[in-house]
C-alpha positions in Angstrom: 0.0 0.0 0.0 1.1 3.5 -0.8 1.7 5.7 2.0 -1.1 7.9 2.5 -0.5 11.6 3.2 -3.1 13.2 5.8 -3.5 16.5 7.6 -4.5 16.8 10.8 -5.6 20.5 12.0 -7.0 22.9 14.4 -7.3 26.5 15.2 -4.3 27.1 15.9 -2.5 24.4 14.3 -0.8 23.1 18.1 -3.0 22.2 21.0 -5.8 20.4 19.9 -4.4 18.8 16.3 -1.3 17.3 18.4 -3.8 15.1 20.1 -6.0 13.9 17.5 -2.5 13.6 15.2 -1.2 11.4 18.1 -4.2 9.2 18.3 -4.6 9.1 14.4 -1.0 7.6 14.2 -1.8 5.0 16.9 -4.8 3.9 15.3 -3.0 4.0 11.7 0.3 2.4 13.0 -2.8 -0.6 14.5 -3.4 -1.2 11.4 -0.8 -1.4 9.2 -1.6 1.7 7.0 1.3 3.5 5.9 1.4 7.1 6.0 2.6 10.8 6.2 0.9 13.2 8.5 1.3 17.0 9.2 -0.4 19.5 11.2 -1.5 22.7 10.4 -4.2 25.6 11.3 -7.6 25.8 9.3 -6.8 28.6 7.8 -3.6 26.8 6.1 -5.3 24.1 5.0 -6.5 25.4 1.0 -3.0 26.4 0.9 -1.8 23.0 1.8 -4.2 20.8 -0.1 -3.4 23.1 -3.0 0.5 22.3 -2.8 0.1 18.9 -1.7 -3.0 17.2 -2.4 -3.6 14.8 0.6 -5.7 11.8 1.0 -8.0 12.8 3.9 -8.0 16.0 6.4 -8.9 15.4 9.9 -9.6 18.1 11.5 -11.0 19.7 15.2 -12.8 22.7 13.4 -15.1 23.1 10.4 -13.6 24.0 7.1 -15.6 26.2 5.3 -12.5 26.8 2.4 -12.4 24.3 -0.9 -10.7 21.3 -0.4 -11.2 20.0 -3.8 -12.8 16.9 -3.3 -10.8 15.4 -0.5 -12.8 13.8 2.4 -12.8 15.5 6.1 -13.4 13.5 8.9 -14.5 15.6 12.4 -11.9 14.5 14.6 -13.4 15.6 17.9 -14.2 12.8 19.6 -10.6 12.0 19.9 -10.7 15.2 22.5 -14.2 13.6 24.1 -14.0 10.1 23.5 -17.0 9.8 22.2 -17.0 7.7 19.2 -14.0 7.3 18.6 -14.1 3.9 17.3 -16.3 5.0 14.7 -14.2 8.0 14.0 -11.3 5.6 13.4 -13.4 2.5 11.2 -14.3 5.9 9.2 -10.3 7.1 8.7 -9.6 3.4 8.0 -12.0 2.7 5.4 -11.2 5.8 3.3 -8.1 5.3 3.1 -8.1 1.8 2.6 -10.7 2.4 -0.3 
């Protein structure tokens, strides 16, 4: 499998994207999916898909910029907890599709 690039981002690109980044690795490294992952603010993130076209955005905030077509999953419940398994089966099966 090809490595899959993802962004993981927040407000401010620091606090709450570390987190979710941390817990999207574990759950990637779990099952076997190779990848790149970077972190960056909301407001980067046109900029960045523009440059570097990613596979999937995972984010703590809405996006309300165009992200031409790739697929944003919510990220927040790996700040509550709730959901989170489904948050992950939803990261895993797009980028395993």
């Amino acid at each position: 499998m090809q490595k899959k690039r993802i962004y993981v981002c927040c407000g401010s690109g620091i606090a709450t994207s570390t987190v979710i980044a941390k817990k999207v690795k574990e759950a990637l490294d779990n099952n076997g999916i190779p990848y790149t992952l970077d972190q960056c603010t909301v407001q980067q993130i046109s900029s960045k898909v523009a440059t570097l076209k990613p596979d999937l955005i995972v984010s703590s905030a809405q996006i309300t910029t165009d992200v031409k077509d790739v697929p944003i999953v919510m990220g927040r419940s790996f700040l509550t907890g709730i959901k989170k398994q489904e948050t992950i089966d939803e990261i895993i099966s797009i980028l395993k599709s």
